[in-house]
C-alpha positions as CSV (number, residue, x, y, z in Angstrom):
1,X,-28.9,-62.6,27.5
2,X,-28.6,-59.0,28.7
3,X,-31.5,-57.8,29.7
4,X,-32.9,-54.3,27.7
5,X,-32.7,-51.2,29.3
6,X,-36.1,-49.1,29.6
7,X,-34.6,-45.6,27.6
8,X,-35.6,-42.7,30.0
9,X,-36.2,-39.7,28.3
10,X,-34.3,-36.7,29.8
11,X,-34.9,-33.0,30.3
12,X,-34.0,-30.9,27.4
13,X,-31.2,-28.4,28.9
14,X,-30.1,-25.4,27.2
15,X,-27.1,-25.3,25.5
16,X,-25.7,-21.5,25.3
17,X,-25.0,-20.7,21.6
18,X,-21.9,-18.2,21.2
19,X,-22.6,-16.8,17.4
20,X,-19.5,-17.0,15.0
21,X,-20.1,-13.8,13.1
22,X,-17.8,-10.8,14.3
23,X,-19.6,-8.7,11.0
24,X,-22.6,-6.8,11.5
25,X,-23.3,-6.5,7.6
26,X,-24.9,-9.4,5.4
27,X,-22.5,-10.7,3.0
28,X,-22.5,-13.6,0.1
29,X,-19.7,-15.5,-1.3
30,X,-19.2,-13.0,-3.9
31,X,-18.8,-10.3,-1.4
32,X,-16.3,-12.3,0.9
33,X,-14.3,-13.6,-2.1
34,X,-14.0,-9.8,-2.8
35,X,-12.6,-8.8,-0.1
36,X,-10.7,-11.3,0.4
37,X,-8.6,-11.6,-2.6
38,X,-8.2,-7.6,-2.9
39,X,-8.5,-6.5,0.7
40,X,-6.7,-9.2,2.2
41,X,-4.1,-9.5,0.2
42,X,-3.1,-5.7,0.9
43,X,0.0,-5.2,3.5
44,X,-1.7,-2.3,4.3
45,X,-4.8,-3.7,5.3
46,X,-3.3,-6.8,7.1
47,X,-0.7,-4.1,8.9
48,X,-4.1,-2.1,9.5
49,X,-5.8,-4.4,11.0
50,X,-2.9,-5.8,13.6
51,X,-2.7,-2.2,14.7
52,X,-6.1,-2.2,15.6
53,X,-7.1,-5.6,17.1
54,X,-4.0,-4.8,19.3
55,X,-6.8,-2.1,21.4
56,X,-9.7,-3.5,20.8
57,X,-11.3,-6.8,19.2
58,X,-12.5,-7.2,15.9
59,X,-11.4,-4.3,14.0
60,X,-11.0,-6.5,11.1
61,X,-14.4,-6.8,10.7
62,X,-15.0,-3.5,11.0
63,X,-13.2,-2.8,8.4
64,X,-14.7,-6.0,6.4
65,X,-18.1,-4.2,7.2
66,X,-17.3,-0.4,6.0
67,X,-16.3,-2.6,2.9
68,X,-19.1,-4.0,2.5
69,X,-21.1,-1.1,2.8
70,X,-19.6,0.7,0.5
71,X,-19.3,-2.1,-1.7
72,X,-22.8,-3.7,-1.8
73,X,-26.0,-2.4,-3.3
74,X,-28.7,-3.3,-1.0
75,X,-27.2,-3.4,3.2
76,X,-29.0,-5.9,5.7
77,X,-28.1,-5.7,9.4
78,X,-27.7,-8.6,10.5
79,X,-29.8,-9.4,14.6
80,X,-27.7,-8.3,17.6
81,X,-28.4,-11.9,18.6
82,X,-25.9,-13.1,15.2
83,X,-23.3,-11.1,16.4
84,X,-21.3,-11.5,18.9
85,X,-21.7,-9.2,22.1
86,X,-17.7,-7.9,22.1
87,X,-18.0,-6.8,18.9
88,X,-20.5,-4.2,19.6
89,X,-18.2,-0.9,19.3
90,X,-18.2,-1.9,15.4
91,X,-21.7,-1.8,15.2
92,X,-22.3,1.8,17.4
93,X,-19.9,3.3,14.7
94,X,-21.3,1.9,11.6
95,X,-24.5,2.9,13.0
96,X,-23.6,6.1,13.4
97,X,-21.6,6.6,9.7
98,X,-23.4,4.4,7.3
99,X,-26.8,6.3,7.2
100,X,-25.2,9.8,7.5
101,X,-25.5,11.8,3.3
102,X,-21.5,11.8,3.5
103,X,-21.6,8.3,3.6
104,X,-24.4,7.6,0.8
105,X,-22.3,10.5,-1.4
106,X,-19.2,8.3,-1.0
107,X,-20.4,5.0,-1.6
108,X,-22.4,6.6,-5.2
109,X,-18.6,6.6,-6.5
110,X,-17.5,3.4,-5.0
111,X,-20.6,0.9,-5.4
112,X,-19.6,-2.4,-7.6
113,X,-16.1,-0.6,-7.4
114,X,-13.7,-2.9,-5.8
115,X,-10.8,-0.9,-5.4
116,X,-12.8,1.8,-4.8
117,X,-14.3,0.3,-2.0
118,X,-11.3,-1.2,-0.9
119,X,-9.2,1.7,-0.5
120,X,-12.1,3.8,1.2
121,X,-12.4,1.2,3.5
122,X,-9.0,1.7,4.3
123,X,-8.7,5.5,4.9
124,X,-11.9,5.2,7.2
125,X,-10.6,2.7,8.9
126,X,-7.2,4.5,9.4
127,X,-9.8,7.5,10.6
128,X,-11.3,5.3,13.1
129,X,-7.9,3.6,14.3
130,X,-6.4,7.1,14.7
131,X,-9.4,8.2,17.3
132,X,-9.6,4.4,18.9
133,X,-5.6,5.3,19.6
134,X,-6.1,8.9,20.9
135,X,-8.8,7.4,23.5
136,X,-11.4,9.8,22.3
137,X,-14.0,7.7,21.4
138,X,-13.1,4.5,23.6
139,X,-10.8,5.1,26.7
140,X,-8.6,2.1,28.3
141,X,-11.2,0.9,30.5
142,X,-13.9,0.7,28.0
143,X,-10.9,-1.2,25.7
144,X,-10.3,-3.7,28.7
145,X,-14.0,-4.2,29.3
146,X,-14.4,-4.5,25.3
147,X,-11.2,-7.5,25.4
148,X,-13.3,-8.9,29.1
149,X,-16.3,-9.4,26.8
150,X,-14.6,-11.5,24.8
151,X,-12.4,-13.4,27.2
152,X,-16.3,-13.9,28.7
153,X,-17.3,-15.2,24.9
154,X,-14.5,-17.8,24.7
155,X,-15.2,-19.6,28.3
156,X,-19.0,-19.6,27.4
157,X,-17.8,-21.3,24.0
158,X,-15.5,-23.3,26.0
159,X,-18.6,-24.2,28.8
160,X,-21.5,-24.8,26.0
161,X,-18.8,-27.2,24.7
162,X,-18.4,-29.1,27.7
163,X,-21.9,-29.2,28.5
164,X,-22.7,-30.5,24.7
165,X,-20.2,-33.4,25.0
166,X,-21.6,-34.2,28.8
167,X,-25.1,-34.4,26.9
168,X,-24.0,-36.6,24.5
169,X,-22.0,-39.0,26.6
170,X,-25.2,-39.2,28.8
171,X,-27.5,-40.0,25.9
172,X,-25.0,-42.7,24.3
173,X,-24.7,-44.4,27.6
174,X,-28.7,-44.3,27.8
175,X,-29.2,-45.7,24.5
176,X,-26.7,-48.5,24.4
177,X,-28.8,-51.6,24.9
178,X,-25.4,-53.7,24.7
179,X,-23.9,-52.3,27.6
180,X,-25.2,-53.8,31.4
181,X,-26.8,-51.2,33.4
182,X,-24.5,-49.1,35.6
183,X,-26.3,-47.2,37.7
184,X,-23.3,-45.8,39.7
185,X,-21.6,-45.1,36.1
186,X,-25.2,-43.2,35.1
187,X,-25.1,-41.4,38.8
188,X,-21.3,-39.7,37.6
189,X,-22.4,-38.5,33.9
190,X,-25.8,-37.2,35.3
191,X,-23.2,-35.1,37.9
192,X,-21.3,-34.1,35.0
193,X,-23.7,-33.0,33.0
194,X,-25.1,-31.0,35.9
195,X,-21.8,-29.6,36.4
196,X,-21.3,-28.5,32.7
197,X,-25.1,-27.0,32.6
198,X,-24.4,-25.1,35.8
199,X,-21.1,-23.6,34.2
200,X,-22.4,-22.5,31.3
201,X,-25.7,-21.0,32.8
202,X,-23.3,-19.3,35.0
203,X,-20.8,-18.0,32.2
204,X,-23.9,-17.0,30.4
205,X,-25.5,-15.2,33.1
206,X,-22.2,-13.3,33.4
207,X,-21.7,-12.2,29.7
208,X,-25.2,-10.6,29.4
209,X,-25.0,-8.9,32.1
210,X,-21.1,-7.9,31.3
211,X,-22.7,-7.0,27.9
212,X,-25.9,-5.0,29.2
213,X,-23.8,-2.5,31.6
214,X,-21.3,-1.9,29.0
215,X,-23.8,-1.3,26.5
216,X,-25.9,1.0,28.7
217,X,-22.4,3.3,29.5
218,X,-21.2,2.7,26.0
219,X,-24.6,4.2,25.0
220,X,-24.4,7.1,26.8
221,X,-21.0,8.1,26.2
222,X,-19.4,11.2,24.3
223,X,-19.7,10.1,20.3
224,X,-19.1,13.4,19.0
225,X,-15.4,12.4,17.4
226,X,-17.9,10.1,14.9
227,X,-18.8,13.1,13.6
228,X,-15.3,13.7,12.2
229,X,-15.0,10.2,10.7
230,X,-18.6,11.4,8.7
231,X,-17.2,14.5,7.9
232,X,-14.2,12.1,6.7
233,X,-16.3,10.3,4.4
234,X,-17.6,13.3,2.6
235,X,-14.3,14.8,1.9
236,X,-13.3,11.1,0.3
237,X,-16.5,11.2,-1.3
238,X,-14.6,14.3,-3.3
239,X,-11.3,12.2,-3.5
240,X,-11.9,9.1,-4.6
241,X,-12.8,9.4,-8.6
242,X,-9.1,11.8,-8.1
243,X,-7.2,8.9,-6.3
244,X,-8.5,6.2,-8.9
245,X,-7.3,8.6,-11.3
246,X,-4.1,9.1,-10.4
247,X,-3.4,5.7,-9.2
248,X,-4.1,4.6,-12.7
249,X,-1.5,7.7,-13.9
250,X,1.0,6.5,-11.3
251,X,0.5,2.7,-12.3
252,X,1.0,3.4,-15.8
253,X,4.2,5.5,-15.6
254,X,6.2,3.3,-13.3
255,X,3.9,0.3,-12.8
256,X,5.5,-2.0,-15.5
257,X,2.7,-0.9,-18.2
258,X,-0.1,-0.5,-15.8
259,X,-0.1,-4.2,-14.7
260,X,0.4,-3.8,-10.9
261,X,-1.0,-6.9,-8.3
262,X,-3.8,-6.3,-6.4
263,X,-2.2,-5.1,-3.5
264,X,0.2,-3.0,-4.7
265,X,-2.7,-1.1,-6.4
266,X,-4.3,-0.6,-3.0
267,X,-0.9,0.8,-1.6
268,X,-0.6,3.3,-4.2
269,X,-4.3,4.4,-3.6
270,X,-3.5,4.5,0.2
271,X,-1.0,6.6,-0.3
272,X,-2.3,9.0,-2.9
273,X,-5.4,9.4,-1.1
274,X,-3.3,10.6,2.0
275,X,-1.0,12.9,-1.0
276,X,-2.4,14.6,-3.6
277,X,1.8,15.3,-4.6
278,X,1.7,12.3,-5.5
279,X,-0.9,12.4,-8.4
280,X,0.4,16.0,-9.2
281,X,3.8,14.3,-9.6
282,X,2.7,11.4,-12.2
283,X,0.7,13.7,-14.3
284,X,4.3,16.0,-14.5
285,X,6.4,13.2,-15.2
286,X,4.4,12.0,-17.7
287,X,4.3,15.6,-20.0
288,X,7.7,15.6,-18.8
289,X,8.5,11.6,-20.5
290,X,6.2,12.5,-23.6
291,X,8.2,15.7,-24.5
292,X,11.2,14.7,-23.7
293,X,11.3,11.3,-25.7
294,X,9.8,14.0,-29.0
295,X,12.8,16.0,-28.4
296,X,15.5,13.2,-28.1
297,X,13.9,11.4,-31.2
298,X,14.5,14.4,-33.1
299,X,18.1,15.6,-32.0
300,X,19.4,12.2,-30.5
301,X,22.6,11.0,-32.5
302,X,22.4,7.6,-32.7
303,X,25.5,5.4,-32.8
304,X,26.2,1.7,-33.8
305,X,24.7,-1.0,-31.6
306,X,25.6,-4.7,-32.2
307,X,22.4,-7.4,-32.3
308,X,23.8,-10.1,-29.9
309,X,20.0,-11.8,-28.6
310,X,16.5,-12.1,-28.5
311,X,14.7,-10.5,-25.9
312,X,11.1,-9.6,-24.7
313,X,10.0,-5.6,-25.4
314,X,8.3,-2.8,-26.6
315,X,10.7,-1.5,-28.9
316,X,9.4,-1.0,-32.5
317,X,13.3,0.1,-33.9
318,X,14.5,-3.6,-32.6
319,X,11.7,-5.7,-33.9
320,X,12.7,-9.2,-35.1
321,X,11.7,-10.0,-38.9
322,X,8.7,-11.8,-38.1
323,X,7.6,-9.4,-35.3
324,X,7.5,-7.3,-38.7
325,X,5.5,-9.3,-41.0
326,X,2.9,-10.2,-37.5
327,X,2.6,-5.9,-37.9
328,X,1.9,-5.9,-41.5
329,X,-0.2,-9.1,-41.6
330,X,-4.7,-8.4,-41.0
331,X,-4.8,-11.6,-39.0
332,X,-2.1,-11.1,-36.4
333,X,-1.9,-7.6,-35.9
334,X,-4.4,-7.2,-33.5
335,X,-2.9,-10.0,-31.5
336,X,0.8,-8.0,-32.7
337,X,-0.3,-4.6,-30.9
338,X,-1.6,-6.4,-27.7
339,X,1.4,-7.9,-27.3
340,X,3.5,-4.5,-28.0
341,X,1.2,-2.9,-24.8
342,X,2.4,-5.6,-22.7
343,X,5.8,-5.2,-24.1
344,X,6.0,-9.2,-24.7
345,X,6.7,-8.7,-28.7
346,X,10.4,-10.5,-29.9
347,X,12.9,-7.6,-30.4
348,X,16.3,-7.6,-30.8
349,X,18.8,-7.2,-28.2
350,X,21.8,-4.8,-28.6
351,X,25.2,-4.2,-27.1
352,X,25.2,-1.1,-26.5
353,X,25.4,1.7,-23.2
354,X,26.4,0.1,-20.2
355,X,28.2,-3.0,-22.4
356,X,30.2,-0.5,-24.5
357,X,31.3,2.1,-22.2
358,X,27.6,4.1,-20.3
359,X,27.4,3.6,-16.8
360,X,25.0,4.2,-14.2
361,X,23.3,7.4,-13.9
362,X,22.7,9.0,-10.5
363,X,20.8,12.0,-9.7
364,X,21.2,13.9,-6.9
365,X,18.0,16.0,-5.5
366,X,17.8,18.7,-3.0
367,X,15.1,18.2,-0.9
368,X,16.1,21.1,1.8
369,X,13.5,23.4,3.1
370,X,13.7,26.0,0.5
371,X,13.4,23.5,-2.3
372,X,9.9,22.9,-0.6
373,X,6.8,23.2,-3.0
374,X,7.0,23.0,-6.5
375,X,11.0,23.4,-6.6
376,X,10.9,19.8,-5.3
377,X,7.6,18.3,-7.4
378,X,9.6,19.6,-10.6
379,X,12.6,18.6,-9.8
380,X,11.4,14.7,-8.4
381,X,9.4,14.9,-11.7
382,X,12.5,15.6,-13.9
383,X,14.8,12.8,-11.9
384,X,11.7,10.4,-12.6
385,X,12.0,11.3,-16.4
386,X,15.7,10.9,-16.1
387,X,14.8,7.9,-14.6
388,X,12.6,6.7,-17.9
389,X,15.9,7.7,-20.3
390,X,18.0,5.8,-18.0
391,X,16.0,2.6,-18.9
392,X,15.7,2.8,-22.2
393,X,19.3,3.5,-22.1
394,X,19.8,0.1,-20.1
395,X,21.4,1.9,-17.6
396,X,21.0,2.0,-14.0
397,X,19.8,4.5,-12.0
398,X,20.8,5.5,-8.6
399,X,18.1,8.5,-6.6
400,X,20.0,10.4,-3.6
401,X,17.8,12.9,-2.0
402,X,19.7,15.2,0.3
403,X,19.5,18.6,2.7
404,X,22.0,18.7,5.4
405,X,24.7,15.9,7.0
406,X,24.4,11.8,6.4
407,X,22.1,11.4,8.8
408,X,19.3,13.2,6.4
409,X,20.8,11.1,3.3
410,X,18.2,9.0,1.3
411,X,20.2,6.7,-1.3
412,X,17.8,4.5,-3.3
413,X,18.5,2.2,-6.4
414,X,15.1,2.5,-8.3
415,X,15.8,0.4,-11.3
416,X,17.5,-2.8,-9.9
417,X,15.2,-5.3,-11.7
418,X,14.9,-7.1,-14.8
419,X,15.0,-5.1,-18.3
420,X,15.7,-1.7,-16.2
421,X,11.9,-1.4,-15.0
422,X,11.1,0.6,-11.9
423,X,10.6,-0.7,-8.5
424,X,7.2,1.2,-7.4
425,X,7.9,1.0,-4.0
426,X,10.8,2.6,-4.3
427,X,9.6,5.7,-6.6
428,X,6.7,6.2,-4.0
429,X,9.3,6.2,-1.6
430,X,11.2,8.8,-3.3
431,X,8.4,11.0,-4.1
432,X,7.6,10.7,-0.6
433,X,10.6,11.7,1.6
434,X,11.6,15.4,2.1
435,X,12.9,16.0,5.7
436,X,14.1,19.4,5.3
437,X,17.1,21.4,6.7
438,X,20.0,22.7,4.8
439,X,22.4,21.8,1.8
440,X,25.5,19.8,1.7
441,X,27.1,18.8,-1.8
442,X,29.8,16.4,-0.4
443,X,27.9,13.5,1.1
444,X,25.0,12.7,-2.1
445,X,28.1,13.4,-4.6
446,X,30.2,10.8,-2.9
447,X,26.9,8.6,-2.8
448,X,26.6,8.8,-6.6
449,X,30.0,7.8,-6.8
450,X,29.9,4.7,-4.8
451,X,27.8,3.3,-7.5
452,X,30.1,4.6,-10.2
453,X,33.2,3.1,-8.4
454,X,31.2,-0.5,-7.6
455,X,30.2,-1.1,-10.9
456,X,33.4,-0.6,-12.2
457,X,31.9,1.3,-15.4
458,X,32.8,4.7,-16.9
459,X,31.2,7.5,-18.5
460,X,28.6,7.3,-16.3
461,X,26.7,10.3,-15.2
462,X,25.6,12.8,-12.2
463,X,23.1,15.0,-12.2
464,X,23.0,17.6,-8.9
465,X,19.6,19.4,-8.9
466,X,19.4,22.5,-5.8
467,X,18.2,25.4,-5.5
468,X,21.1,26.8,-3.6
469,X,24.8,26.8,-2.6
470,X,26.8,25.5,0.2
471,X,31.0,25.3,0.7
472,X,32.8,22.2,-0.2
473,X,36.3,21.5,1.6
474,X,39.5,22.0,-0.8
475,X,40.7,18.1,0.0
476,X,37.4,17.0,-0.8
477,X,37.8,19.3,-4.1
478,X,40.3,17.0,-5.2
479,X,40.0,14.1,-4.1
480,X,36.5,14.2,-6.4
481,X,38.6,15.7,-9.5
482,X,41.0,12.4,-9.1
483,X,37.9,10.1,-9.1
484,X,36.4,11.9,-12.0
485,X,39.4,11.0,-14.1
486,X,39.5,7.5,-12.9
487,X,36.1,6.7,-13.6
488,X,35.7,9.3,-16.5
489,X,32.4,10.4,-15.2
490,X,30.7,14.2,-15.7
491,X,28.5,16.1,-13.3
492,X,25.7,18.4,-14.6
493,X,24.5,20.8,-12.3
494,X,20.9,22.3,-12.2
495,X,20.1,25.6,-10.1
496,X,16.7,25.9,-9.5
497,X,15.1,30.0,-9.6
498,X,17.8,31.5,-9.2
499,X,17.5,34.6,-7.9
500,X,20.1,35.6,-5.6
501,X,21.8,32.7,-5.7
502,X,25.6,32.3,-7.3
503,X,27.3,29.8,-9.3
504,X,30.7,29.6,-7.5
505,X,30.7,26.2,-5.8
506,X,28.7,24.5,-8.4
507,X,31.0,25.4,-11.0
508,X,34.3,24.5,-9.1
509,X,33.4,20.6,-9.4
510,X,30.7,20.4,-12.3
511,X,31.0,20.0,-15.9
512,X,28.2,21.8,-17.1
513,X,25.8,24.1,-14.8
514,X,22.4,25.5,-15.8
515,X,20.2,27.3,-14.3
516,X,16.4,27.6,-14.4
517,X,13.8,30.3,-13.3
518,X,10.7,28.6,-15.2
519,X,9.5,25.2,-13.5
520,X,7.9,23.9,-17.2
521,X,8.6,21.2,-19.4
522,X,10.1,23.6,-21.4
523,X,12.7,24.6,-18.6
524,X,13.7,21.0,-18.6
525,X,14.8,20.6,-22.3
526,X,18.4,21.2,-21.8
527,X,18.4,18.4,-19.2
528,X,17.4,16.1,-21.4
529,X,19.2,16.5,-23.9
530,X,22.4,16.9,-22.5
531,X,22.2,13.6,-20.6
């Protein structure tokens, strides 16, 4: 029989603990689950956060952290000793904008607020990203000595590893009665253990005192370009009620009844927190949309439509006959009018516009310099609500913004999907671009036209808002009046405040021109009306 081994008891070595947590805030599941279903779900925060952790480590949970602090009611800093030591530029500037009054006055209006939270999280974190980028708070060799850190973290993690397996090969080996004993085999783990502890004491040794002298020059380093990022905060603190506001605005006017994903709502919120256009623009359009579906319910003429399907809407003149009695009926009309605000009820479909002779309509916007201001929010606002007549219509719509030459030409399709509804992405982008210059009628005209001509539908319809005049080539004159009666098409022409400007060239290719000196719903009647 083998004979028992005597178990010696070894010396307890130290085994180097690299901590896992990058985020210098407490957090529960609730917290985490937050963020990561709304945050994380964001292109802007994932694009965000690949920007950053391409100059320093961890910026994603920095920005996890200014979450969480604006997020979370009661904050608990976690021990330097959780976190790990590369991660110590997020901590100096949470530490220097979470207890400032500008940051306590933002997070009042975004506590228990998700997307609140969220999108503040976002524009600080663009703030801090914009400063770590300009080397005015870090500069490259504090970013190298930051990513060193870490490269020092992972071969600690890598050594405490190896010295935890070498510990546990020796004890098995000790503690394995079945096994003969081996003293030479015993000799070669002791050596490898030896060889691990040594490694990791070493890479230890080298990451504290990596982390102590950058701490000490981080420390005393210039941190005034925090104050800006506080300073940052309190202006938000003013915003963000505003941007919720008008995200909720923009959502609801081109957001498909409000109902917009998680991340697309915190892309709109970006964006209107970085332009305030933008929430200007929704509340227009939508006194714009209100007065101008009044004025077309009382003057439109309506013609004959055929029944031909069954569709999904919000249509009360199509309802089916038992969409009907569901209205009339105590039991199901609260179900009926939920339905209606999703635009799910059962409606008729009709054959009609587009199938019996409408085709696209195309607007074509100025967006030179002159049109700058609130020539171009009026006129993006009436396009939009052209855009809203267009769908009810069932009729595509074609956006081209334009100033001078190709090269400045914007063409965007805004309604492509199903049932004619908006593409958000698009409309931001739209409301978005203005790169200045001059005017040039040929290039958007023959733009709108393309669509006309690829669709292969007539009576379809261009609308050319500007605010001035520019010459048009006599070839390209009439060449245009050939396609017009091709395609059987008409042009209405807008002239925006028209002061000193003349009619001449607009006339020679439009069907109707009018002009307008009054930017106000009212100004906008004819438009609508005429279209």
């Amino acid at each position: 029989m083998p004979r028992t081994r005597k178990i010696v008891k070894s010396r307890q070595l130290h085994i180097p603990q690299v901590p896992h947590n990058a985020a210098w805030l407490e957090s529960d599941s609730y917290d985490r689950r937050a963020w990561n279903e709304l945050g994380l779900t964001a292109p802007a925060i994932r694009s965000l956060i690949e920007s950053g952790e391409m100059l320093v480590p961890y910026f994603g949970a920095l920005l996890e952290d200014l979450f969480f602090g604006l997020f979370k009611y009661n904050l608990v800093w976690l021990p330097a000793d959780a976190v790990r030591r590369s991660a110590v530029l997020n901590r100096t500037i949470l530490r220097q904008l979470v207890p400032t009054p500008g940051f306590e006055m933002l997070k009042s209006r975004t506590l228990l607020e998700e997307d609140k939270a969220v999108i503040a999280a976002l524009v600080l974190g663009e703030q801090v990203l914009e400063t770590v980028r300009a080397e005015k708070l870090v500069n490259r060799r504090d970013m190298l000595d930051l990513w060193d850190l870490k490269h020092q973290e992972e071969q600690l993690e890598q050594s405490a590893a190896a010295l935890k397996n070498a510990v546990e090969l020796s004890e098995q080996h000790k503690q394995d009665s079945t096994q003969p004993a081996d003293k030479e085999l015993q000799k070669k783990i002791d050596e490898l253990k030896d060889a691990a502890a040594r490694a990791a004491q070493v890479a230890e040794a080298r990451l504290n005192q990596k982390a102590r002298i950058f701490e000490e020059q981080f420390h005393h380093s210039d941190h005034s370009e925090l104050k800006r990022l506080q300073l940052r905060s309190a202006q938000l603190s003013d915003e963000i009620d505003r941007v919720a506001q008008d995200s909720h605005d923009f959502s609801l006017e081109f957001g498909q009844g409000g109902r917009l994903p998680a991340g697309e709502r915190l892309e709109l919120g970006r964006r209107l927190a970085r332009n305030k256009k933008l929430g200007e623009l929704a509340r227009l359009v939508g006194r714009f949309k209100q007065d101008a579906r009044a004025l077309r319910r009382r003057t439109l003429d309506r013609g004959v439509a055929e029944a031909y399907d069954v569709e999904r809407g919000s249509e009360l003149g199509r309802l089916i006959p038992a969409e009907l009695i569901a209205l009339h009926h105590p039991g199901l009309r609260a179900d009926f009018l939920r339905r209606l605000l999703e635009g799910e009820v059962l409606q008729y479909r009709l054959r009609e516009d587009e199938q019996k002779g409408h085709g696209p309509m195309v607007v074509c916007i100025d967006v030179s310099s002159s049109m700058q201001g609130d020539k171009e929010l009026w006129a993006k606002a009436v396009s939009l609500t052209l855009m809203d007549i267009a769908r009810r219509q069932r009729r595509l719509f074609r956006a081209v913004l334009f100033s001078s030459g190709p090269e400045s030409l914007k063409v965007l399709d805004l309604n492509n999907k199903r049932r004619y509804q908006p593409e958000l992405t698009k409309v931001l982008e739209m409301a978005e671009y203005f790169p200045g210059g001059g005017t040039d009628f040929q290039a958007p005209i023959d733009a709108a036209i393309s669509l006309l001509e690829d669709k292969k539908l007539k009576r379809g319809d261009i609308v050319v808002i500007t605010d001035g005049e520019c010459q048009v080539a006599p070839e390209w004159l009439a060449a245009l009046r050939q396609r017009k009666d091709e395609l059987k098409f008409s042009i209405f022409a807008v002239l925006v405040d028209v002061g000193s400007s003349e009619l001449s060239t607009l006339a020679q290719f439009s069907d109707r021109v009018s002009s307008v000196k009054k930017l106000t719903v009212e100004g906008s009647r004819e438009i609508f009306l005429k279209i």
